[in-house]
PDB file of N, CA, C and O in Angstrom:
ATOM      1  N   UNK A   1      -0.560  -3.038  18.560  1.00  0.00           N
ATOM      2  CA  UNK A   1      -0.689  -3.942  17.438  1.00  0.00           C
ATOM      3  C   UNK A   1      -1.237  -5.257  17.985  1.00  0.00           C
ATOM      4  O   UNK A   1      -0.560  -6.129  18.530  1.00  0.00           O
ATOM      5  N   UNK A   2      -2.479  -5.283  17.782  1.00  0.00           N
ATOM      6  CA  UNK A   2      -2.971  -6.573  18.240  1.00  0.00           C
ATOM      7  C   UNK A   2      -3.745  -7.776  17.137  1.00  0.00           C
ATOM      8  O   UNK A   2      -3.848  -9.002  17.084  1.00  0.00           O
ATOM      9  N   UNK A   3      -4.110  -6.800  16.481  1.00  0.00           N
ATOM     10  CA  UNK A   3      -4.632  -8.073  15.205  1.00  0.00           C
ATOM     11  C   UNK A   3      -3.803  -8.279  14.220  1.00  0.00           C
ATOM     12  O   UNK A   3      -2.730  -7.676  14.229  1.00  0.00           O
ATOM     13  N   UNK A   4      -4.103  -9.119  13.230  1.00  0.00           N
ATOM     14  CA  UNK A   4      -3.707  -9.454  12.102  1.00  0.00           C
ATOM     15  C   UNK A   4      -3.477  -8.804  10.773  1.00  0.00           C
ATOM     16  O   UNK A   4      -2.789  -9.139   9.809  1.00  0.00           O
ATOM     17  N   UNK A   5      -4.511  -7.438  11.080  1.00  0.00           N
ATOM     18  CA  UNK A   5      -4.830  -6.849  10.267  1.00  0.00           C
ATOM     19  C   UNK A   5      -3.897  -5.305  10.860  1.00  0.00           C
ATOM     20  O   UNK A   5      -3.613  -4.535   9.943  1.00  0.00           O
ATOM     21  N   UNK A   6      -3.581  -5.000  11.859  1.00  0.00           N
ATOM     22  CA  UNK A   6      -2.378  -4.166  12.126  1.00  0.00           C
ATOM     23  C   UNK A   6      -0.999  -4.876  11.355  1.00  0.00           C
ATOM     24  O   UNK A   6      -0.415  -4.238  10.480  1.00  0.00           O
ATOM     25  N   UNK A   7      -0.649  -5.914  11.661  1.00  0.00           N
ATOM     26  CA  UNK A   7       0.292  -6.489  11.208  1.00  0.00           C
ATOM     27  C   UNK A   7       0.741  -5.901   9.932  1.00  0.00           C
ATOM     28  O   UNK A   7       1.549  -4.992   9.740  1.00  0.00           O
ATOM     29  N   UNK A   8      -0.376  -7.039   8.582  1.00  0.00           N
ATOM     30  CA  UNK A   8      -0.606  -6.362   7.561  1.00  0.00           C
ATOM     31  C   UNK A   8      -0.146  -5.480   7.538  1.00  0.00           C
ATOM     32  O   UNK A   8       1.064  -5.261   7.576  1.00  0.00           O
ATOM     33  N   UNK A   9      -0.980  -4.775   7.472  1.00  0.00           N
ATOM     34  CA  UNK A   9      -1.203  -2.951   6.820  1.00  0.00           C
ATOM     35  C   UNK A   9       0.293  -2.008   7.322  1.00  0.00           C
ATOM     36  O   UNK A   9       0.782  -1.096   6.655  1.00  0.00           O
ATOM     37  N   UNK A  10       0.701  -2.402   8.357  1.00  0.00           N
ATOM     38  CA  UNK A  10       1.867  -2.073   8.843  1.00  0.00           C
ATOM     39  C   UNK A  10       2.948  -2.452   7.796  1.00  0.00           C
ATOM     40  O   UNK A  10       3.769  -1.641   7.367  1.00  0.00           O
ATOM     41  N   UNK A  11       2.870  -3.918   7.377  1.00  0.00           N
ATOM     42  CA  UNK A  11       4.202  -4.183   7.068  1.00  0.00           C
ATOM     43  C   UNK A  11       3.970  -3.820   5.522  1.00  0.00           C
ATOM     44  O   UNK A  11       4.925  -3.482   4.822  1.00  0.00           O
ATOM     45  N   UNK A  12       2.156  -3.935   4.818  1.00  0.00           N
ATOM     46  CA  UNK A  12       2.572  -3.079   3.696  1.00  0.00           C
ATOM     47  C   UNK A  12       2.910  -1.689   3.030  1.00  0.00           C
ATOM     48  O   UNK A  12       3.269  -1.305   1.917  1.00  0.00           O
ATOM     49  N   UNK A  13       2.578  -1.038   4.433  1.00  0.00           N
ATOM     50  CA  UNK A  13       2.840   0.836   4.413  1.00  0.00           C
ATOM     51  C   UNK A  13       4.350   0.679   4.838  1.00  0.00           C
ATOM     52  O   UNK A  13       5.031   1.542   4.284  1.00  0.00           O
ATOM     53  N   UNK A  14       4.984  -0.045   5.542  1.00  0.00           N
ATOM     54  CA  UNK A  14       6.654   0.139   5.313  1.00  0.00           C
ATOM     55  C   UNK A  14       6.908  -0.246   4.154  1.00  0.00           C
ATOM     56  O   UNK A  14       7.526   0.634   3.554  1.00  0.00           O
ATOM     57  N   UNK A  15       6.684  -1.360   3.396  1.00  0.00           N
ATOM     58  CA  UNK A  15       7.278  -1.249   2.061  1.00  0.00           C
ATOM     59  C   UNK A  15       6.807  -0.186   1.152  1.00  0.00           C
ATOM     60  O   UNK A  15       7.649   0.520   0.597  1.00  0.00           O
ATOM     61  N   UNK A  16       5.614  -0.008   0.952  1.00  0.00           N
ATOM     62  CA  UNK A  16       5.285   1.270   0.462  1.00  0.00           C
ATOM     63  C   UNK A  16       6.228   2.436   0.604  1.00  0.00           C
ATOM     64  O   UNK A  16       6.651   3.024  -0.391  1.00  0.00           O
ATOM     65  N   UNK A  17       6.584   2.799   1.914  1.00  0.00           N
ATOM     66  CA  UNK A  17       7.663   3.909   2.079  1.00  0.00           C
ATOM     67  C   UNK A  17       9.110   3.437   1.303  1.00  0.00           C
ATOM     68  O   UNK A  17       9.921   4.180   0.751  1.00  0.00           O
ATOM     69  N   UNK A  18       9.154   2.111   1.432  1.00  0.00           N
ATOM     70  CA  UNK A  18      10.752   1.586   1.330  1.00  0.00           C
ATOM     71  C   UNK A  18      10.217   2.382  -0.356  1.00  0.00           C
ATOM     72  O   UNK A  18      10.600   3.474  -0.775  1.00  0.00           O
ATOM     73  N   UNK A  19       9.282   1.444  -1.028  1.00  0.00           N
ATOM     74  CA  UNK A  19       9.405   1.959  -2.606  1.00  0.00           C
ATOM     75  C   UNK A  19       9.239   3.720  -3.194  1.00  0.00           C
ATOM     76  O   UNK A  19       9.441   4.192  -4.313  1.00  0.00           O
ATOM     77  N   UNK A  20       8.883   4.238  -2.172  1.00  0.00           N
ATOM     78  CA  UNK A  20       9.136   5.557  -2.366  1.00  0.00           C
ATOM     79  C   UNK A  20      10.152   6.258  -1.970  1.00  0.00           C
ATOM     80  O   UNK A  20      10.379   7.152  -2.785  1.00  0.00           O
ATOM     81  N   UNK A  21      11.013   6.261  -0.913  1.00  0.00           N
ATOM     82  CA  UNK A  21      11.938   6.041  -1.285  1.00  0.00           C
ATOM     83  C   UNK A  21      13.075   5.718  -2.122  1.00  0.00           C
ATOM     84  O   UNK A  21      14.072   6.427  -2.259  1.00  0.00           O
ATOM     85  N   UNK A  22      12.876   4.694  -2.625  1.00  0.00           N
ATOM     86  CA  UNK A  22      13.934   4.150  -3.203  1.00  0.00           C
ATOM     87  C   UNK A  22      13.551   4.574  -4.467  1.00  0.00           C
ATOM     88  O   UNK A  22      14.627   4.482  -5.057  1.00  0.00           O
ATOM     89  N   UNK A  23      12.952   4.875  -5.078  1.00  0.00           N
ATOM     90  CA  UNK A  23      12.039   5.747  -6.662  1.00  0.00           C
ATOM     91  C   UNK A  23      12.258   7.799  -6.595  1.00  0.00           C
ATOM     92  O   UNK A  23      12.302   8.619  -7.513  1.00  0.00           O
ATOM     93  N   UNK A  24      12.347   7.973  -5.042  1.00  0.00           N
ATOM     94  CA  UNK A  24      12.604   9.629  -5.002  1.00  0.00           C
ATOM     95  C   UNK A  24      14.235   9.731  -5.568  1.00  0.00           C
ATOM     96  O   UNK A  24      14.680  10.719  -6.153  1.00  0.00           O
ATOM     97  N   UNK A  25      14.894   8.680  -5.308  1.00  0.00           N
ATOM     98  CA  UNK A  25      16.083   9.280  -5.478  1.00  0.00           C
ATOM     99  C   UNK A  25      16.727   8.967  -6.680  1.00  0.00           C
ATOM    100  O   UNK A  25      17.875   9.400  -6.786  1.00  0.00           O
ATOM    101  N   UNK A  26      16.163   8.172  -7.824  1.00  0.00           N
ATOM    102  CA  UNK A  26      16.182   8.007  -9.155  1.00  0.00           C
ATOM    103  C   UNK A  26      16.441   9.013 -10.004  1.00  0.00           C
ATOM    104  O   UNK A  26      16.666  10.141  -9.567  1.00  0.00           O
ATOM    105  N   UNK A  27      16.443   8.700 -11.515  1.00  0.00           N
ATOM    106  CA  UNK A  27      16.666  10.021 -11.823  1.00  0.00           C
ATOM    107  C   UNK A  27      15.298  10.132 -12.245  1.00  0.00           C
ATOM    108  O   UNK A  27      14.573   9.137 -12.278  1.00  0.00           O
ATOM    109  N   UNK A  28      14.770  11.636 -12.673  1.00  0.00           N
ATOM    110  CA  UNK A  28      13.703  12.766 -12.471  1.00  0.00           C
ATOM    111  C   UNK A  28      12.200  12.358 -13.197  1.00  0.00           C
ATOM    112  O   UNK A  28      11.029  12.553 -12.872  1.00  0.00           O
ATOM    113  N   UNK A  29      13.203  11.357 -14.923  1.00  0.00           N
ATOM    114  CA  UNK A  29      12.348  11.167 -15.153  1.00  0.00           C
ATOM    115  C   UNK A  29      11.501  10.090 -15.185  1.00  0.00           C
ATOM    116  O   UNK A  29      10.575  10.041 -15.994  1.00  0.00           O
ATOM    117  N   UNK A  30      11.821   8.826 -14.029  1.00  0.00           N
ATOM    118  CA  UNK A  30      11.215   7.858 -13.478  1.00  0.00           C
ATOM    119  C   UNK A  30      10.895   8.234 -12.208  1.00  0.00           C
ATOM    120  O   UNK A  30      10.902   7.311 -11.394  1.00  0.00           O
ATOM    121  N   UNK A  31      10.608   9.347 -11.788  1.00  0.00           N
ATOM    122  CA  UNK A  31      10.055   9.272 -10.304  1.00  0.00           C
ATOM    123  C   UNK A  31       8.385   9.032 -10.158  1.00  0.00           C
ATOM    124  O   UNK A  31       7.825   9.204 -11.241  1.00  0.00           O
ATOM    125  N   UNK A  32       7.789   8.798  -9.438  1.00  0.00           N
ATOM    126  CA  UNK A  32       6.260   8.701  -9.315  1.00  0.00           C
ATOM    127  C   UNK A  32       5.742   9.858  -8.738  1.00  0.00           C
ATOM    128  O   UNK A  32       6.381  10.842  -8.367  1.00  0.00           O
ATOM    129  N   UNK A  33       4.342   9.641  -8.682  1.00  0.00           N
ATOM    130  CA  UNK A  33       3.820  10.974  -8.535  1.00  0.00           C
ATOM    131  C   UNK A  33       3.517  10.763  -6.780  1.00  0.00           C
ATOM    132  O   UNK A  33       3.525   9.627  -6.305  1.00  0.00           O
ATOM    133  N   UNK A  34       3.289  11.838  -6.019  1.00  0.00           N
ATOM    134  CA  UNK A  34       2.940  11.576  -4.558  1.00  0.00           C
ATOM    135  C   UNK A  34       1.632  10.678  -4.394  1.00  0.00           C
ATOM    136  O   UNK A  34       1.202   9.827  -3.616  1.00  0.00           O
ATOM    137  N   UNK A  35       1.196  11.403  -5.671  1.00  0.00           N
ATOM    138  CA  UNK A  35      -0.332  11.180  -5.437  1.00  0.00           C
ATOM    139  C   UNK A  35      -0.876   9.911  -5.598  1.00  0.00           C
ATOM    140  O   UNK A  35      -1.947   9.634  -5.058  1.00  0.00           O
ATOM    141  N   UNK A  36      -0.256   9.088  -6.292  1.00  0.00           N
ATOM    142  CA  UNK A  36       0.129   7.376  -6.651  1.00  0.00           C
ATOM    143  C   UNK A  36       0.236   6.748  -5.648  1.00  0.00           C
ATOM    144  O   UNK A  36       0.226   5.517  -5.607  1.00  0.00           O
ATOM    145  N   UNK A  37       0.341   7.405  -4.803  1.00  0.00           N
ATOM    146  CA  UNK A  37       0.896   6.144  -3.030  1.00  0.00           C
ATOM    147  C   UNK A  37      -0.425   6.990  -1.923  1.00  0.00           C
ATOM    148  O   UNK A  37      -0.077   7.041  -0.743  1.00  0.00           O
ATOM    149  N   UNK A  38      -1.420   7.431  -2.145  1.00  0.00           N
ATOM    150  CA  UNK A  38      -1.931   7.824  -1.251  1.00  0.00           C
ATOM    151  C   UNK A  38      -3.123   7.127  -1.092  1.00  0.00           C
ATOM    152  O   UNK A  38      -3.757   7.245  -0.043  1.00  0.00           O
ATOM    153  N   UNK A  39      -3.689   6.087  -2.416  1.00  0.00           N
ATOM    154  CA  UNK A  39      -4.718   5.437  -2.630  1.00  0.00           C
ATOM    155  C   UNK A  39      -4.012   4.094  -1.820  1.00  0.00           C
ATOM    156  O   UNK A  39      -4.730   3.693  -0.904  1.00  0.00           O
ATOM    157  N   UNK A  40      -2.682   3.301  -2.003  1.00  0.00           N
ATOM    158  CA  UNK A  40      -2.551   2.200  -1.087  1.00  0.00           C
ATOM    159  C   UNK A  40      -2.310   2.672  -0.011  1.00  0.00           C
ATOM    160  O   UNK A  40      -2.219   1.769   0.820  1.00  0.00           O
ATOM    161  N   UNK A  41      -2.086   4.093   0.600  1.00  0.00           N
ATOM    162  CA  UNK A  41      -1.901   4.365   2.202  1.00  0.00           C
ATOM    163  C   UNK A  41      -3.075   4.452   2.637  1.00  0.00           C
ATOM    164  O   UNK A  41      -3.509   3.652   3.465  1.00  0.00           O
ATOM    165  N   UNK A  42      -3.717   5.351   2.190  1.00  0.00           N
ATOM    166  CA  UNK A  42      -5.520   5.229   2.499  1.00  0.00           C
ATOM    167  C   UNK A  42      -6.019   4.010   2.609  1.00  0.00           C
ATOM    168  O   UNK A  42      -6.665   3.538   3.545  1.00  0.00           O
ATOM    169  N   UNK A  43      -5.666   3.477   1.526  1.00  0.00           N
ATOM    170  CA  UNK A  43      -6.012   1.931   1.725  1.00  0.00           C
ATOM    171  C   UNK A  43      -6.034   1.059   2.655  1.00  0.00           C
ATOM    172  O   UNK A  43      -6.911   0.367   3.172  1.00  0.00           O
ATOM    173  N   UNK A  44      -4.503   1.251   2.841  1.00  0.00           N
ATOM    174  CA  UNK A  44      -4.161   0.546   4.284  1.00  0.00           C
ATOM    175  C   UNK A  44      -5.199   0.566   5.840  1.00  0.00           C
ATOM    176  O   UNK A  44      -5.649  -0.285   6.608  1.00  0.00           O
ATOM    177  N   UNK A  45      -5.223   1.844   5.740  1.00  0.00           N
ATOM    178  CA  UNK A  45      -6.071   2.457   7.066  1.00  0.00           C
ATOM    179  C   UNK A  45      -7.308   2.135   6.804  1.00  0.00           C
ATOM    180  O   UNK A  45      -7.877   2.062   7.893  1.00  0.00           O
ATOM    181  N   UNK A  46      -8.279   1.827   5.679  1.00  0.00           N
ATOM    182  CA  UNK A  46      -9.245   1.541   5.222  1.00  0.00           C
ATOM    183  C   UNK A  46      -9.490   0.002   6.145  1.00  0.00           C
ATOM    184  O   UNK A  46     -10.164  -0.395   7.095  1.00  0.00           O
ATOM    185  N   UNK A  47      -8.266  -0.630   4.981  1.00  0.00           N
ATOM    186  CA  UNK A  47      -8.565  -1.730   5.868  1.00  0.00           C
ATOM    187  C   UNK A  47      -7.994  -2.373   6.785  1.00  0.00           C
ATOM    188  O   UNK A  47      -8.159  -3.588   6.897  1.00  0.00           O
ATOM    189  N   UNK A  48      -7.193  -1.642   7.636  1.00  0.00           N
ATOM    190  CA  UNK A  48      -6.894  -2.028   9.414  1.00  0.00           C
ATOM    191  C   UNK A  48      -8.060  -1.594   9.997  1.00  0.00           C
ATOM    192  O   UNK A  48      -8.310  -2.049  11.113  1.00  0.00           O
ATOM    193  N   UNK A  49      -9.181  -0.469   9.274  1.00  0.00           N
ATOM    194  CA  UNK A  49     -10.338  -0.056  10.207  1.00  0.00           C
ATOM    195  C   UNK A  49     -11.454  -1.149  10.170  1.00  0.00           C
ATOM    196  O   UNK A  49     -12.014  -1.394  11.239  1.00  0.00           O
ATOM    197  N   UNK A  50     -11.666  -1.530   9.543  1.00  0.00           N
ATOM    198  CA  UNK A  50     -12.223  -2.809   8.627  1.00  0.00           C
ATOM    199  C   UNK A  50     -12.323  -4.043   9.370  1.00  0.00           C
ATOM    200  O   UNK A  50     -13.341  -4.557   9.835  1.00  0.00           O
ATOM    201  N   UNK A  51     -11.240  -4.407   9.415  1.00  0.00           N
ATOM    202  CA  UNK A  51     -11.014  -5.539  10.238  1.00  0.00           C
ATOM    203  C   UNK A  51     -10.935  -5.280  11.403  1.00  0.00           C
ATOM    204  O   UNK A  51     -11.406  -6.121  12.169  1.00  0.00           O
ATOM    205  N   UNK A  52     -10.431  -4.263  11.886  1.00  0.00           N
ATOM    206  CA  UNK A  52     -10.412  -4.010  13.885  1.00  0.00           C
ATOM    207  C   UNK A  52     -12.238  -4.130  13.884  1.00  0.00           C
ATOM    208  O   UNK A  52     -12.895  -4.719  14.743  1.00  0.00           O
ATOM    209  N   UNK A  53     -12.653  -3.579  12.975  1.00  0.00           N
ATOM    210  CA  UNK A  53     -14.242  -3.769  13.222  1.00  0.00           C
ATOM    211  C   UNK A  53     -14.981  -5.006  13.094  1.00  0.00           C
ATOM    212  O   UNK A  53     -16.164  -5.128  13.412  1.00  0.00           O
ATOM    213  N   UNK A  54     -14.320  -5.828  12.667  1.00  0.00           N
ATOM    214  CA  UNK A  54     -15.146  -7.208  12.283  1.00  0.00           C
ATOM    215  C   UNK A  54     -15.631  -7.225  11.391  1.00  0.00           C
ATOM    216  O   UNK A  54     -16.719  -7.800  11.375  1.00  0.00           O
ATOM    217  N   UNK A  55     -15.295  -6.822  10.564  1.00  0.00           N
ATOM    218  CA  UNK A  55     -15.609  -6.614   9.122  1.00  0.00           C
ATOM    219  C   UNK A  55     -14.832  -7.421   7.860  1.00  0.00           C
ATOM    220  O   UNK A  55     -14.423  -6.610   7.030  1.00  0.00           O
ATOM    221  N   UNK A  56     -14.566  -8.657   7.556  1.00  0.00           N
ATOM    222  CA  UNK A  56     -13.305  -9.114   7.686  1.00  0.00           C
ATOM    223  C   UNK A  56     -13.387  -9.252   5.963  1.00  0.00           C
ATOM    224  O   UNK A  56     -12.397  -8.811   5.380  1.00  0.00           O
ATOM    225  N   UNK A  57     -14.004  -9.574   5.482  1.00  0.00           N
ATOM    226  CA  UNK A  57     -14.708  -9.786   4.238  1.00  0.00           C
ATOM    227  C   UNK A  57     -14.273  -8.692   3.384  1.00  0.00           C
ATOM    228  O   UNK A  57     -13.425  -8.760   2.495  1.00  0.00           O
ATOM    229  N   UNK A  58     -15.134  -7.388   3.853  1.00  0.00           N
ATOM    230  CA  UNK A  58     -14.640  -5.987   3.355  1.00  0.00           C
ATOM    231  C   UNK A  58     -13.064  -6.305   3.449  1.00  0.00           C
ATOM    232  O   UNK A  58     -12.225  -6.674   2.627  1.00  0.00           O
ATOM    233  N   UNK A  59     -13.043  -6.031   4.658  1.00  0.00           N
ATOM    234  CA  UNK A  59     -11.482  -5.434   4.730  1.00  0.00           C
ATOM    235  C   UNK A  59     -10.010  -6.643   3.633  1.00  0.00           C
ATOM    236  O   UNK A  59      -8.878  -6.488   3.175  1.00  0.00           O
ATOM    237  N   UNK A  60     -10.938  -7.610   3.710  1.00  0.00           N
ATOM    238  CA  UNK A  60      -9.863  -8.757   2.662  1.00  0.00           C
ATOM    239  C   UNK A  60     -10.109  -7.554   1.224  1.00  0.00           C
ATOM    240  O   UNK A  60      -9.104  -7.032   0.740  1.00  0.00           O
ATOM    241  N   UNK A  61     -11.109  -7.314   0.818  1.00  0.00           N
ATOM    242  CA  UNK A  61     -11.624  -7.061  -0.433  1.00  0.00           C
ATOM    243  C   UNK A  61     -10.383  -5.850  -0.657  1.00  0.00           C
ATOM    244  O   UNK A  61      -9.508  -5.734  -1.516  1.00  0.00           O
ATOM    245  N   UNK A  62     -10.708  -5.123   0.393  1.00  0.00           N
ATOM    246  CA  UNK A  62     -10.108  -3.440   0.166  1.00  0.00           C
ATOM    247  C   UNK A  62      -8.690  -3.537   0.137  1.00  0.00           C
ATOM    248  O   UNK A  62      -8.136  -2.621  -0.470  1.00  0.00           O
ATOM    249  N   UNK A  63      -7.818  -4.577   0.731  1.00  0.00           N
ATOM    250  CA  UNK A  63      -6.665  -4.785   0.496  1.00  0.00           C
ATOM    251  C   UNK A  63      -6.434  -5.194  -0.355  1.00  0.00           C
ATOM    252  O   UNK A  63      -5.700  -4.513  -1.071  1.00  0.00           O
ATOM    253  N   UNK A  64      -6.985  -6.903  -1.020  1.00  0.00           N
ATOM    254  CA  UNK A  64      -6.862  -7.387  -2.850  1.00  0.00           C
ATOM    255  C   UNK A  64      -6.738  -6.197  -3.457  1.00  0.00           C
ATOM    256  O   UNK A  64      -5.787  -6.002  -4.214  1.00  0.00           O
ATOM    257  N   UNK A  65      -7.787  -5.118  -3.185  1.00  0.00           N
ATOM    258  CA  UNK A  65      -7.460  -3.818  -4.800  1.00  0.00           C
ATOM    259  C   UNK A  65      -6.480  -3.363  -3.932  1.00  0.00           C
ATOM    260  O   UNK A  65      -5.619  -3.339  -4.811  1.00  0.00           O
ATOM    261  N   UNK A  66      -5.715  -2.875  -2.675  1.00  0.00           N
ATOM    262  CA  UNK A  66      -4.993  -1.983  -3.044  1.00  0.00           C
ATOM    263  C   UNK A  66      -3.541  -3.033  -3.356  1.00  0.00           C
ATOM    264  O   UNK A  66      -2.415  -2.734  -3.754  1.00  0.00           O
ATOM    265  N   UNK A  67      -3.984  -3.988  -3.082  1.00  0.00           N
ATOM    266  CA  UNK A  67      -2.509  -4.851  -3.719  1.00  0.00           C
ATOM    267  C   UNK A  67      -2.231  -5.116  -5.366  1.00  0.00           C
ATOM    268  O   UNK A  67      -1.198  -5.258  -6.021  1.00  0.00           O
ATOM    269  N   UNK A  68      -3.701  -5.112  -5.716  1.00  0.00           N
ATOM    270  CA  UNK A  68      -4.001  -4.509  -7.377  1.00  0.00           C
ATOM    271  C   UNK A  68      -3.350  -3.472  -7.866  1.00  0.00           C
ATOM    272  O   UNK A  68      -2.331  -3.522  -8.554  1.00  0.00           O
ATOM    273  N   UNK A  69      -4.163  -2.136  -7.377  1.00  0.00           N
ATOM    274  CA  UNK A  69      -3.610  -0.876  -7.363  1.00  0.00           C
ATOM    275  C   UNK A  69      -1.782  -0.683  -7.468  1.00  0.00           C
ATOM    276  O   UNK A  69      -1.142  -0.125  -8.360  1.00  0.00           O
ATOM    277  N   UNK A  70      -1.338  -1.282  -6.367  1.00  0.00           N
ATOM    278  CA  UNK A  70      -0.286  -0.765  -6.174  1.00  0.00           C
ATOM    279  C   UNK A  70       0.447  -1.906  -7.145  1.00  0.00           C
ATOM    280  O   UNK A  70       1.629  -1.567  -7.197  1.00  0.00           O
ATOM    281  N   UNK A  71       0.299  -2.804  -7.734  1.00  0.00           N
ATOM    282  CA  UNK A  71       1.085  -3.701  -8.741  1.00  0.00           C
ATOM    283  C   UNK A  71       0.563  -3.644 -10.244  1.00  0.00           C
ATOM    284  O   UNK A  71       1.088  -4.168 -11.227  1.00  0.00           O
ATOM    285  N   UNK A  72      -0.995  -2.619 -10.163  1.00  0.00           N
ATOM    286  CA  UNK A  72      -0.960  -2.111 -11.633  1.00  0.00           C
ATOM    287  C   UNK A  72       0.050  -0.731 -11.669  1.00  0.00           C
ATOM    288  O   UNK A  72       0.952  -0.641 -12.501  1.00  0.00           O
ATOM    289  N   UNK A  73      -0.159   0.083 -10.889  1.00  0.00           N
ATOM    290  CA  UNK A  73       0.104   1.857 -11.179  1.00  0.00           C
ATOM    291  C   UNK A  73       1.586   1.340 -10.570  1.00  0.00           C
ATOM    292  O   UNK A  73       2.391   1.076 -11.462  1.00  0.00           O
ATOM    293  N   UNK A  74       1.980   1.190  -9.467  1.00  0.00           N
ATOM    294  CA  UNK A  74       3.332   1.548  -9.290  1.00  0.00           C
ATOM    295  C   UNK A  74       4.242   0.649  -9.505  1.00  0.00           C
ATOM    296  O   UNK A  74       5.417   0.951  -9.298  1.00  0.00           O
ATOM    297  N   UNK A  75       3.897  -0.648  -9.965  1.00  0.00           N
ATOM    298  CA  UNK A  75       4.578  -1.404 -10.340  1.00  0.00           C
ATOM    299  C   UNK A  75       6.045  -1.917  -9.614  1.00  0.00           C
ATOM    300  O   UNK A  75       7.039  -2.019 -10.332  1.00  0.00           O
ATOM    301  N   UNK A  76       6.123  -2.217  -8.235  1.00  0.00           N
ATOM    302  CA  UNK A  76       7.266  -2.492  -7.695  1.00  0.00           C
ATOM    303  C   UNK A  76       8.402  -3.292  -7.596  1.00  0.00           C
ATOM    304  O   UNK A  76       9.324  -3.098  -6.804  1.00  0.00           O
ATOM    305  N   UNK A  77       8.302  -4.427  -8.619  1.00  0.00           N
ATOM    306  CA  UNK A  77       8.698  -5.196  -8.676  1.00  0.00           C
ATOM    307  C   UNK A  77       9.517  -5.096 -10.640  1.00  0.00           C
ATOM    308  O   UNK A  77      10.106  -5.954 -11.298  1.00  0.00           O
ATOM    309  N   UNK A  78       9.178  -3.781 -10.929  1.00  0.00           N
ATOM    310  CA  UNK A  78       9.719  -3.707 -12.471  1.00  0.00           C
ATOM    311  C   UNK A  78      11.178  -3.579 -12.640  1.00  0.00           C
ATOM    312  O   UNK A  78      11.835  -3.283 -11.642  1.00  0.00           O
ATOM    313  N   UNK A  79      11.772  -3.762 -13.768  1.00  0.00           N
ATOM    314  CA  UNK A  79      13.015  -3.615 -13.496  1.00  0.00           C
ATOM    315  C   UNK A  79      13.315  -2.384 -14.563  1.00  0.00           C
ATOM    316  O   UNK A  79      12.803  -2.259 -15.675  1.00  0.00           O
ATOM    317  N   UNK A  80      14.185  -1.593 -13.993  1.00  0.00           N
ATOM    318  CA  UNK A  80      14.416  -0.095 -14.670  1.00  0.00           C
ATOM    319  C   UNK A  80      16.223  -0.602 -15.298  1.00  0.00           C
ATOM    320  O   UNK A  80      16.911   0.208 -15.919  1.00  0.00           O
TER     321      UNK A  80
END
């Protein structure tokens, strides 16, 4: 872990897990779909590749949507 952009992406794919997690064990009919968390995990790796490349611009961009993404569709911060 040497850049800024490991950091990141690290600490938003652990919360990502924390919120899946914490949504699997709900009841059945608030759970999310797998497939809902694979666009901000992809994401992530998108843009830690991004920025390890010098690409810094992109890689800001590709994170704004998946921080979009993941606060339109999965909504983590809602209260059930």
């Amino acid at each position: 872990m040497q850049t800024i952009y490991d950091w990141i992406t690290v600490a938003f794919f652990a919360g990502l897990v924390v919120l899946l997690l914490q949504r699997s064990v709900g009841p059945e009919e608030k759970q999310d779909s797998m497939l809902h968390y694979i666009v901000p995990a992809g994401g992530c790796a998108v843009t830690n590749y991004l920025g390890n490349e010098g690409y810094h611009a992109f890689a800001i961009l590709v994170f704004v949507g998946i921080l979009a993404y993941t606060w339109y569709f999965l909504k983590p911060f809602a209260r059930t």
